[in-house]
Residue, then its C-alpha position, 0 to 999 in steps of 0.5 A: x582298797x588298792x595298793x600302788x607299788x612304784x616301779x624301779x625309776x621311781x625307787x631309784x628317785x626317792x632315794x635320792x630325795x632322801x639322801x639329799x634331805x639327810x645331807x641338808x639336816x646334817x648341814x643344818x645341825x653341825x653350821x655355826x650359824x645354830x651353834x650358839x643357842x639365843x638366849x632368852x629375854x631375861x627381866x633386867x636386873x635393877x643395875x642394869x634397868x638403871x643403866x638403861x633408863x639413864x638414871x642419875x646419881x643420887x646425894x643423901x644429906x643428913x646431919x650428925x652434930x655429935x649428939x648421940x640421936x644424931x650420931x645413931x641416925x648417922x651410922x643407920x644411914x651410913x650402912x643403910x646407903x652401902x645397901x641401898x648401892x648394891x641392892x638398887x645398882x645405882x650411885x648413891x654419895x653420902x653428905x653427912x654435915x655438922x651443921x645446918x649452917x653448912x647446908x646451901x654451901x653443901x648442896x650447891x656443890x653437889x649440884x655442881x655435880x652429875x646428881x638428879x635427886x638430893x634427899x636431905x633428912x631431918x633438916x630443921x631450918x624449914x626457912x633456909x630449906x625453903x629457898x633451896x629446891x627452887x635454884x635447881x628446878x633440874x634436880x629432885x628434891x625429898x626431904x624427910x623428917x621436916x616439921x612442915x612439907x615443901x610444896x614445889x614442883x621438884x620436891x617431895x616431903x615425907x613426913x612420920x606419923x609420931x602420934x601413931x607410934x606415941x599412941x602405941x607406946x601409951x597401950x604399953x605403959x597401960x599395959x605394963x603400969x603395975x601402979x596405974x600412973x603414967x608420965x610423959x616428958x617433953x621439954x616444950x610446951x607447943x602444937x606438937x608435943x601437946x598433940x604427942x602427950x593427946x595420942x600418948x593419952x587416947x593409947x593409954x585410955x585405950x589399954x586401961x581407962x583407970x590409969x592416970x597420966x600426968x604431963x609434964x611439958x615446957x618448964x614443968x618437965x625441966x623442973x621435975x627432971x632437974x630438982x628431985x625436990x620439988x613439989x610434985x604431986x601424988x600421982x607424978x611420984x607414984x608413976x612407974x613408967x616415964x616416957x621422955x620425948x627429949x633428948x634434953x631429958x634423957x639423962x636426968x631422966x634415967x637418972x631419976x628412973x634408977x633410984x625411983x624404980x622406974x622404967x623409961x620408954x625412949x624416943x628416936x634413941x635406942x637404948x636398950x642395950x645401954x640401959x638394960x633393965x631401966x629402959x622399957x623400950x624405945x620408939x623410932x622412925x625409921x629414917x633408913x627405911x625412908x631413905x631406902x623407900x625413896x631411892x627405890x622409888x626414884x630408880x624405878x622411876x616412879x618418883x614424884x612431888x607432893x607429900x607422904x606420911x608414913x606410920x606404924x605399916x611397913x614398920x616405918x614407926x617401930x617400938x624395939x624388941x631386942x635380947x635386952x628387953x624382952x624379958x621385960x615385956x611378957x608375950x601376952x604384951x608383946x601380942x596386943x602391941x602387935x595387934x594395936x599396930x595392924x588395927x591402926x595401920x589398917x585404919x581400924x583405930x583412929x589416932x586423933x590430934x588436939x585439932x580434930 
């Protein structure tokens, strides 16, 4: 192998090549052009993907007409939407109303506004509702908790699986009965509360075949809440859990429940806290988290018309488990409540209506 050694002309170019080569990489190194470093592309934060995609201000309407199930749902609500502003990033004005009276006037107000979606909870006037959504085709509508869905181009209805949560308190008044009697109260006699006690039985039966349940719907509960006298039978006064669907019931109930050593399972209305050691616990939808489902659903773009129903997954539907109750409920309990809320949320178990 031969070895070229360069001359002293040519020694004299290298260097010079390499000194300019050090001056450029000195130039480069210290120009303002490189100063500041790029900074990489981030994912957008949700404020931020709101501003970009020209997201809408968004209008909660909800009623609060000074009952306490009302008054409850509002204040969820209330705080509910003050998260919802700084999680989602978005604009999002609450409308709480007395009454559903009050409910064209309102929105047509807030059309009159910079809004692109209107979600009203738990409205009960399903005729009024109706007309509604089609006078502003522009704007979104959901509507939670309504006992039919809307079905318009503009509007999404999101309605609560009750039977599945009826069906889940039944499996714990089974399972918690020392007496093996049951009773469930509704103060109407229709479609739905028959349809509850059905899902409040088939959860019963599911626990324990031998207990009993014995119904009381329309005027029957009425008058075997409000006449302590009246001639009821072996198994309505043996029973020594009371599920009260209505508020109507409720105080007579609890009333009824503290003499004759009973414990009462609530609905919609938590009320552990106020009843410790007489309320066994209470069932509720979730109408914050529905409301938040939406929201989120909307900002990213992704909201769309037709219908939802949401259950026991997700905790949508939801029995409490506090401070106040929980000696109540012995772990064993509280383990196969939790259980029976996977199987049916997964499918595993099939909670039927009178109609199926």
């Amino acid at each position: 192998m031969m070895i070229l050694h360069p001359n002293s002309s040519q020694k004299n170019m290298i260097s010079q090549i390499l000194s300019r080569l050090c001056i450029v990489a000195c130039f480069l190194a210290t120009s303002s052009v490189f100063a500041e470093p790029v900074a990489p592309l981030l994912p957008a934060t949700p404020a931020t993907a709101s501003k970009v995609i020209g997201i809408k201000p968004a209008a909660i309407v909800y009623f609060n007409n000074g009952t306490s199930i009302e008054e409850d749902h509002a204040a969820v609500i209330k705080s509910m939407v003050k998260e919802a502003s700084t999680n989602l990033g978005m604009r999002i004005e609450p409308y709480p109303l007395t009454s559903e009276n009050e409910l064209v006037g309102q929105i047509e107000k807030i059309a009159d506004t910079e809004v692109g979606l209107i979600v009203i909870v738990e409205p009960h006037n399903i005729e009024t509702l109706s007309k509604i959504p089609s006078l502003y085709p522009d704007i979104h509508f959901t509507i939670i908790g309504a006992s039919k869905p809307l079905y318009l181009t503009n509007v999404r209805s999101i309605a609560f699986k009750e039977p599945e949560g009826v069906f889940m308190m039944g499996v714990l008044a089974a399972l918690h009965s020392k007496a093996q009697v049951v009773s469930f109260l509704s103060k109407d006699n229709n479609e739905n509360s028959r349809n509850l006690a059905y899902a409040f039985l088939q959860g019963i039966k599911y626990a324990n075949a031998d207990v009993q349940i014995v119904e009381q719907l329309g005027k029957n509960a009425t008058r075997r809440v409000s006449d302590a006298n009246h001639n009821a039978s072996a198994a309505d006064t043996s029973a020594d859990i009371v599920f009260v669907l209505d508020e109507d019931l409720l105080e007579m109930t609890l009333k009824n429940a503290r003499h004759k050593k009973q414990l009462v399972i609530t609905y919609n209305h938590s009320l552990t806290g106020a009843y410790p050691g007489l309320v066994l616990t209470s069932l509720l939808n979730h109408y914050d988290l529905a409301v938040y489902h939406t929201l989120r659903s909307y900002m990213r773009n992704e909201w769309r018309s037709g219908s939802e129903s949401m259950g026991i997954g997700n905790s949508y539907i939801d029995y409490v488990l506090d401070t106040e109750n929980r000696t109540l409920l012995p772990k064993g309990t509280i383990e196969q409540i939790e259980m029976v809320k996977d199987f049916v949320s997964q499918g595993v178990i099939q909670v039927n209506t009178l109609q199926q």
